[in-house]
MIMARGU-607595 format. One record per residue: residue in three letters; residue number from 1; x, y, z of N, C-alpha, C in turn. Coordinates in Angstrom, 3 decimals. Layout:
N
{residuo ALA; num NUM; n_c1 X; n_c2 Y; n_c3 Z; ca_c1 X; ca_c2 Y; ca_c3 Z; c_c1 X; c_c2 Y; c_c3 Z}
...
This chain:
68
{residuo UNK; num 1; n_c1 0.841; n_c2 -1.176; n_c3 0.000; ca_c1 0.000; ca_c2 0.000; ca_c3 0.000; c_c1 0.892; c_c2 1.247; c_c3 0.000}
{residuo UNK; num 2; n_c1 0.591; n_c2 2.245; n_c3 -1.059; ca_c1 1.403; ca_c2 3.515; ca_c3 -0.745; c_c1 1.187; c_c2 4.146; c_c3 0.519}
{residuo UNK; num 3; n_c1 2.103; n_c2 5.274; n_c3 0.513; ca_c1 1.709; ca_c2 6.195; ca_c3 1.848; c_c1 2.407; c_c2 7.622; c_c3 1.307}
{residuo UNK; num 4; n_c1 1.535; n_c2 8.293; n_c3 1.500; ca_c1 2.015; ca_c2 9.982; ca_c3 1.460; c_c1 1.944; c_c2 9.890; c_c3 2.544}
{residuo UNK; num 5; n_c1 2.956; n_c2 11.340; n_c3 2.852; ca_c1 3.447; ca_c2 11.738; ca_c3 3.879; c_c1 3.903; c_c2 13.473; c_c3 3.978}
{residuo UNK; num 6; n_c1 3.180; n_c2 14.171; n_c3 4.420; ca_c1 3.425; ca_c2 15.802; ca_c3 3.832; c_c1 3.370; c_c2 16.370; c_c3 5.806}
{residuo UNK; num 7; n_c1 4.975; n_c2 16.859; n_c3 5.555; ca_c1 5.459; ca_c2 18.026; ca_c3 6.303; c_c1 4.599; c_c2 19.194; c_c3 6.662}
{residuo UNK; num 8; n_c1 3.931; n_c2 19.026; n_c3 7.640; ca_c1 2.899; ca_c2 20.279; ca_c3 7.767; c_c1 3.714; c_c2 21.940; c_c3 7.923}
{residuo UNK; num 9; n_c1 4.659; n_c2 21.666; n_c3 8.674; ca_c1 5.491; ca_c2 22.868; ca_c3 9.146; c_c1 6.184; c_c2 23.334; c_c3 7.896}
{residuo UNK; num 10; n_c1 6.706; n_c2 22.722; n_c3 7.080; ca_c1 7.100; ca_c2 22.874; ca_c3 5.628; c_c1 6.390; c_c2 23.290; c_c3 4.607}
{residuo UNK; num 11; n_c1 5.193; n_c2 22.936; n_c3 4.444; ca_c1 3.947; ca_c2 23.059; ca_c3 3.421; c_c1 3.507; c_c2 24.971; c_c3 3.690}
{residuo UNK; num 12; n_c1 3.254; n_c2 24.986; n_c3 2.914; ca_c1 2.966; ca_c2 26.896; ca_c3 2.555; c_c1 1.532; c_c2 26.675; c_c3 1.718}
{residuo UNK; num 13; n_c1 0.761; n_c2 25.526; n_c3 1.792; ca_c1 -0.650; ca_c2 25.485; ca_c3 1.258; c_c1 -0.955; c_c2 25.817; c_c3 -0.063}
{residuo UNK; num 14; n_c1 0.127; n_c2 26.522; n_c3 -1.249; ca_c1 0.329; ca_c2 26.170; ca_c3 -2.372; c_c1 -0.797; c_c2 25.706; c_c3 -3.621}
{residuo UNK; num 15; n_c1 -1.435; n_c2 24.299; n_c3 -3.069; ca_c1 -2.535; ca_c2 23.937; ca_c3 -3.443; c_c1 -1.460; c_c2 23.345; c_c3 -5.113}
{residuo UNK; num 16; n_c1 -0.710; n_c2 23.013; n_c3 -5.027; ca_c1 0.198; ca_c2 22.622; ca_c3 -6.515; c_c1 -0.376; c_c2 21.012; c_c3 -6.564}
{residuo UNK; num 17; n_c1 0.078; n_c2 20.553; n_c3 -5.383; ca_c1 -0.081; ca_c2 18.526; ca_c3 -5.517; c_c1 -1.846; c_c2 18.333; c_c3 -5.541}
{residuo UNK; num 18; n_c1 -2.904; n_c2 19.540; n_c3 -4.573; ca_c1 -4.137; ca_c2 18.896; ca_c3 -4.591; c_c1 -4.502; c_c2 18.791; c_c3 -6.433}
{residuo UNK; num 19; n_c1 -4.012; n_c2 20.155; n_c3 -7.164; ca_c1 -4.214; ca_c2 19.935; ca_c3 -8.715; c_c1 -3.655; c_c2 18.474; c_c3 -9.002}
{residuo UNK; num 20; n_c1 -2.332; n_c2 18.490; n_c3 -9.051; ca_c1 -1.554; ca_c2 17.364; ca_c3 -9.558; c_c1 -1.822; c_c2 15.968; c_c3 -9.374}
{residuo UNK; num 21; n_c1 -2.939; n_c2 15.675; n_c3 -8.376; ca_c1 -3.236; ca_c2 14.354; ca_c3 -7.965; c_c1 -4.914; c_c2 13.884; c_c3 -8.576}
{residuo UNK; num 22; n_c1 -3.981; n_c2 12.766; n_c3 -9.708; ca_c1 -5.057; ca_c2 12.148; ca_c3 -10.252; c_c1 -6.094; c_c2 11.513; c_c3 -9.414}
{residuo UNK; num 23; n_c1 -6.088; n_c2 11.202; n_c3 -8.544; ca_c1 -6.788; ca_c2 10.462; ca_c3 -7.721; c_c1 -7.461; c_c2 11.208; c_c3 -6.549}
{residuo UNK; num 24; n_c1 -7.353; n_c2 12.879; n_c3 -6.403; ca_c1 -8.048; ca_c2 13.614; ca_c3 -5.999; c_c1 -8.081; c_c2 13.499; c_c3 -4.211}
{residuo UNK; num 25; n_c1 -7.125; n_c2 13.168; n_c3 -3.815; ca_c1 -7.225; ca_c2 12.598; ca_c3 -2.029; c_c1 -6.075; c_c2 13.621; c_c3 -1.733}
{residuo UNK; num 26; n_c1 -5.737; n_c2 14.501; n_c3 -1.859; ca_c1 -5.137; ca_c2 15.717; ca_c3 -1.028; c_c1 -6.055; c_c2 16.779; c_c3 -1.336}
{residuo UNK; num 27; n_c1 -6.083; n_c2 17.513; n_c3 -0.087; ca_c1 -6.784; ca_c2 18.710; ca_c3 -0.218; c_c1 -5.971; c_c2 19.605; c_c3 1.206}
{residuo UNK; num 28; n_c1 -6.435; n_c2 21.114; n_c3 0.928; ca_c1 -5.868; ca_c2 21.914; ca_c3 1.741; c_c1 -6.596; c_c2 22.365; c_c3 2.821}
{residuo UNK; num 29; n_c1 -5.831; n_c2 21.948; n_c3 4.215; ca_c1 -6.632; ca_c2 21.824; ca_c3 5.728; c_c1 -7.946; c_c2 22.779; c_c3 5.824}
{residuo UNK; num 30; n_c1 -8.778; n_c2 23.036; n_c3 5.946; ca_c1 -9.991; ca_c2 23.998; ca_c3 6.431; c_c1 -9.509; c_c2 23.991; c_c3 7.771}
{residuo UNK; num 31; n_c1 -8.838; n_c2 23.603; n_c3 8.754; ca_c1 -9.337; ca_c2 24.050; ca_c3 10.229; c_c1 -8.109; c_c2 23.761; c_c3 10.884}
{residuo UNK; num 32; n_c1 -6.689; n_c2 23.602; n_c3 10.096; ca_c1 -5.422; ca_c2 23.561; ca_c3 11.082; c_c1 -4.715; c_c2 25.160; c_c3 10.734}
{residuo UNK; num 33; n_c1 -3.560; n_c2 24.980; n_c3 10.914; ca_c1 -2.592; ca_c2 26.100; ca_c3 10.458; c_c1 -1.362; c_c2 25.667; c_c3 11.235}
{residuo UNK; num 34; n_c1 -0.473; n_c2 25.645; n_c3 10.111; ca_c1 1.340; ca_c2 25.220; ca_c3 10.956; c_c1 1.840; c_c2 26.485; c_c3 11.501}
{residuo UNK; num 35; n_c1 3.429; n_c2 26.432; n_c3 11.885; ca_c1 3.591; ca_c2 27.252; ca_c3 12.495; c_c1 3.518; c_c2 28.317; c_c3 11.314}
{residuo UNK; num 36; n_c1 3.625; n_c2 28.377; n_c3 10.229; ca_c1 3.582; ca_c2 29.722; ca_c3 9.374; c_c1 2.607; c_c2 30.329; c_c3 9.162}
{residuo UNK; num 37; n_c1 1.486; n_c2 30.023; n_c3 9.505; ca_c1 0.358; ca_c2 30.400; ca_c3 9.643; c_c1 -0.305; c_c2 30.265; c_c3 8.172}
{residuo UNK; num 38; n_c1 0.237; n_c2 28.692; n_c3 7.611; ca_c1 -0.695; ca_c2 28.268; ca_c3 6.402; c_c1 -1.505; c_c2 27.414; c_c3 6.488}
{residuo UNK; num 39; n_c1 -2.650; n_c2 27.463; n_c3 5.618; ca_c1 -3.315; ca_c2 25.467; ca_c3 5.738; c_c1 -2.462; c_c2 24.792; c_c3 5.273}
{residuo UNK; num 40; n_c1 -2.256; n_c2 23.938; n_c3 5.849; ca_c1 -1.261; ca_c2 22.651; ca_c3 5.040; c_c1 -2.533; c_c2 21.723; c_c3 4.320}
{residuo UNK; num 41; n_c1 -1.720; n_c2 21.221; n_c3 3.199; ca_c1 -2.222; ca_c2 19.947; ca_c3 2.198; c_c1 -2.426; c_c2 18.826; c_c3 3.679}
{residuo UNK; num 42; n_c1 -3.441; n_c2 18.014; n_c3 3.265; ca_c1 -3.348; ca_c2 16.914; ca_c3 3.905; c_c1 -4.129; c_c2 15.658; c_c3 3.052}
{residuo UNK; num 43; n_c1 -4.122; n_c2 14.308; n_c3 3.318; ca_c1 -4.385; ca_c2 13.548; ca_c3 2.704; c_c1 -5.638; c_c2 13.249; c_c3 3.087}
{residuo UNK; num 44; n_c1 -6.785; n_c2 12.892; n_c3 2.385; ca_c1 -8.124; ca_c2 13.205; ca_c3 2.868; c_c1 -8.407; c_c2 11.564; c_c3 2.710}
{residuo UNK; num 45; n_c1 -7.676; n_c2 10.519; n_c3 1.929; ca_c1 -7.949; ca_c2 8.681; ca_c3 1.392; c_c1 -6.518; c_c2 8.212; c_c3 1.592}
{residuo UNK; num 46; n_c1 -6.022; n_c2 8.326; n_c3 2.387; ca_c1 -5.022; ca_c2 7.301; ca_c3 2.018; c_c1 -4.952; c_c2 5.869; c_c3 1.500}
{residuo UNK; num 47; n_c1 -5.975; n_c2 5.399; n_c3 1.534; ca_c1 -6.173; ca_c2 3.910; ca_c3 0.613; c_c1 -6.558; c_c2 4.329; c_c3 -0.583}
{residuo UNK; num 48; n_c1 -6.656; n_c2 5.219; n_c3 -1.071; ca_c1 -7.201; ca_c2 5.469; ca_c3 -2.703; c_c1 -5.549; c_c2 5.962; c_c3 -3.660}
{residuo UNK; num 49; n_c1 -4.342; n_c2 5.965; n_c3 -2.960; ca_c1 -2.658; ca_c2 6.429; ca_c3 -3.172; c_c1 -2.853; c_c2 5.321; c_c3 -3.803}
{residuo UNK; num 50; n_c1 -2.419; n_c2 5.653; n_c3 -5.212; ca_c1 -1.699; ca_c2 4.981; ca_c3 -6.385; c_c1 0.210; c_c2 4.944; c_c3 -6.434}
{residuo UNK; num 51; n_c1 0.422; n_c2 5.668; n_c3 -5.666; ca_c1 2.122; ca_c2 5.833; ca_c3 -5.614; c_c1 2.026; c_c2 6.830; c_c3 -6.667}
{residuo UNK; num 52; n_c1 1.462; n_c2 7.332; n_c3 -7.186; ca_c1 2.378; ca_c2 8.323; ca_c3 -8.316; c_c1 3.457; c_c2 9.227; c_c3 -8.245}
{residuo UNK; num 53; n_c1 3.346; n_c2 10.087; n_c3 -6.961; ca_c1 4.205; ca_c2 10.887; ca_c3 -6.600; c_c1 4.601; c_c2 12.208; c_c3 -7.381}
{residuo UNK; num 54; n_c1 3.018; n_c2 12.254; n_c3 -8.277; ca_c1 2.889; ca_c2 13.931; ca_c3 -8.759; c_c1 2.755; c_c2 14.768; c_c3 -7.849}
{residuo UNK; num 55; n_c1 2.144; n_c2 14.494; n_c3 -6.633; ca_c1 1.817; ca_c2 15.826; ca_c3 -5.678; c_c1 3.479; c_c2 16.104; c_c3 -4.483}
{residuo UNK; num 56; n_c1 4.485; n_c2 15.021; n_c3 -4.908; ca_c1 5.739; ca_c2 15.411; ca_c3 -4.657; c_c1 6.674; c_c2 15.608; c_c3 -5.503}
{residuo UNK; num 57; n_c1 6.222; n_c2 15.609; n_c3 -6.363; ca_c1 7.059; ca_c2 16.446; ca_c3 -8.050; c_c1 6.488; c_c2 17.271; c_c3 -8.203}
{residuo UNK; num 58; n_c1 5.233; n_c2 17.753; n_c3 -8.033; ca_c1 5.090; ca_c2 19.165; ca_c3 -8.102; c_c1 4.956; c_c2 20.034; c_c3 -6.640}
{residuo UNK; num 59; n_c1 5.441; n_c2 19.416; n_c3 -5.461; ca_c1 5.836; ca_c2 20.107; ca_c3 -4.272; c_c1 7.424; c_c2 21.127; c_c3 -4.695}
{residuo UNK; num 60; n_c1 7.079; n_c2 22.659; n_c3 -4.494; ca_c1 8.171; ca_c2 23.373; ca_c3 -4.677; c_c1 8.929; c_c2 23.403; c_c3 -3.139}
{residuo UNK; num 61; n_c1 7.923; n_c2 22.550; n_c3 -2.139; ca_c1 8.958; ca_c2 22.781; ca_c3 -1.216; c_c1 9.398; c_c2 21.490; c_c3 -0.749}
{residuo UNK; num 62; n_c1 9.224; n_c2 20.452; n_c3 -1.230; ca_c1 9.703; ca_c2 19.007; ca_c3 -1.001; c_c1 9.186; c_c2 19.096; c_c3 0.376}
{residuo UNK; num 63; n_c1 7.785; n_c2 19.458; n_c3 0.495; ca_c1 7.453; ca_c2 18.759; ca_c3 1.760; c_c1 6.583; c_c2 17.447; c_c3 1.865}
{residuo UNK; num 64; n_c1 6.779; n_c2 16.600; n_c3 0.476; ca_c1 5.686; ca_c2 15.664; ca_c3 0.690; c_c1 6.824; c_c2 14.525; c_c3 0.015}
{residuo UNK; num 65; n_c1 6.717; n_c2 13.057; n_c3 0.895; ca_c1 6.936; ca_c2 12.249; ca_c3 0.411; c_c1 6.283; c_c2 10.899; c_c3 0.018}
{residuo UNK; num 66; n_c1 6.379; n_c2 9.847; n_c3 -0.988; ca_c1 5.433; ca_c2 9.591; ca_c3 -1.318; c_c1 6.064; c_c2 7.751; c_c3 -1.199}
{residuo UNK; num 67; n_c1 5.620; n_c2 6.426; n_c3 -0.738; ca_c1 6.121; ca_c2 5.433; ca_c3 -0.289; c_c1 5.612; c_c2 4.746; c_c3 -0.414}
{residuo UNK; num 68; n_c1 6.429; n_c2 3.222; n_c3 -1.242; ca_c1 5.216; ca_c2 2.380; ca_c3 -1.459; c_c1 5.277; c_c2 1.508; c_c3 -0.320}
C-alpha cells in the first residue's frame, strides 16, 4: 500500500499537488494552520494512493513524500 506523507510545518498550502493528484485525495486543511500560519495539504484517502508521486514532483517545497 502507498503512503504519502506531507510536512505540515514545511507546506505553505500552495494547493500545486491537490491539482496534480489524479486520484483527488489531497486537499488543503480547512481548520489547522502550521507554524507559518498556512493550511497545510493533507491527505483526505489514504487507501485510494496509487504511488504516483505527482503531488511530490510538483511540491516546490519538497514537503511531501510519497512510499510504497
Amino acid at each position: 500500500m502507498a503512503k504519502v506523507t506531507i510536512d505540515f510545518n514545511v507546506c505553505k498550502g500552495c494547493g500545486l499537488c491537490v491539482n496534480a493528484c489524479p486520484k483527488k485525495i489531497i486537499a488543503l486543511s480547512t481548520d489547522k494552520l502550521n507554524a507559518k500560519g498556512h493550511s497545510p495539504a493533507e491527505v483526505i484517502n489514504q487507501d485510494l494512493c496509487i504511488a504516483c508521486a505527482f503531488c511530490a514532483t510538483m511540491c516546490p517545497d519538497c514537503a511531501i513524500t510519497v512510499e510504497k
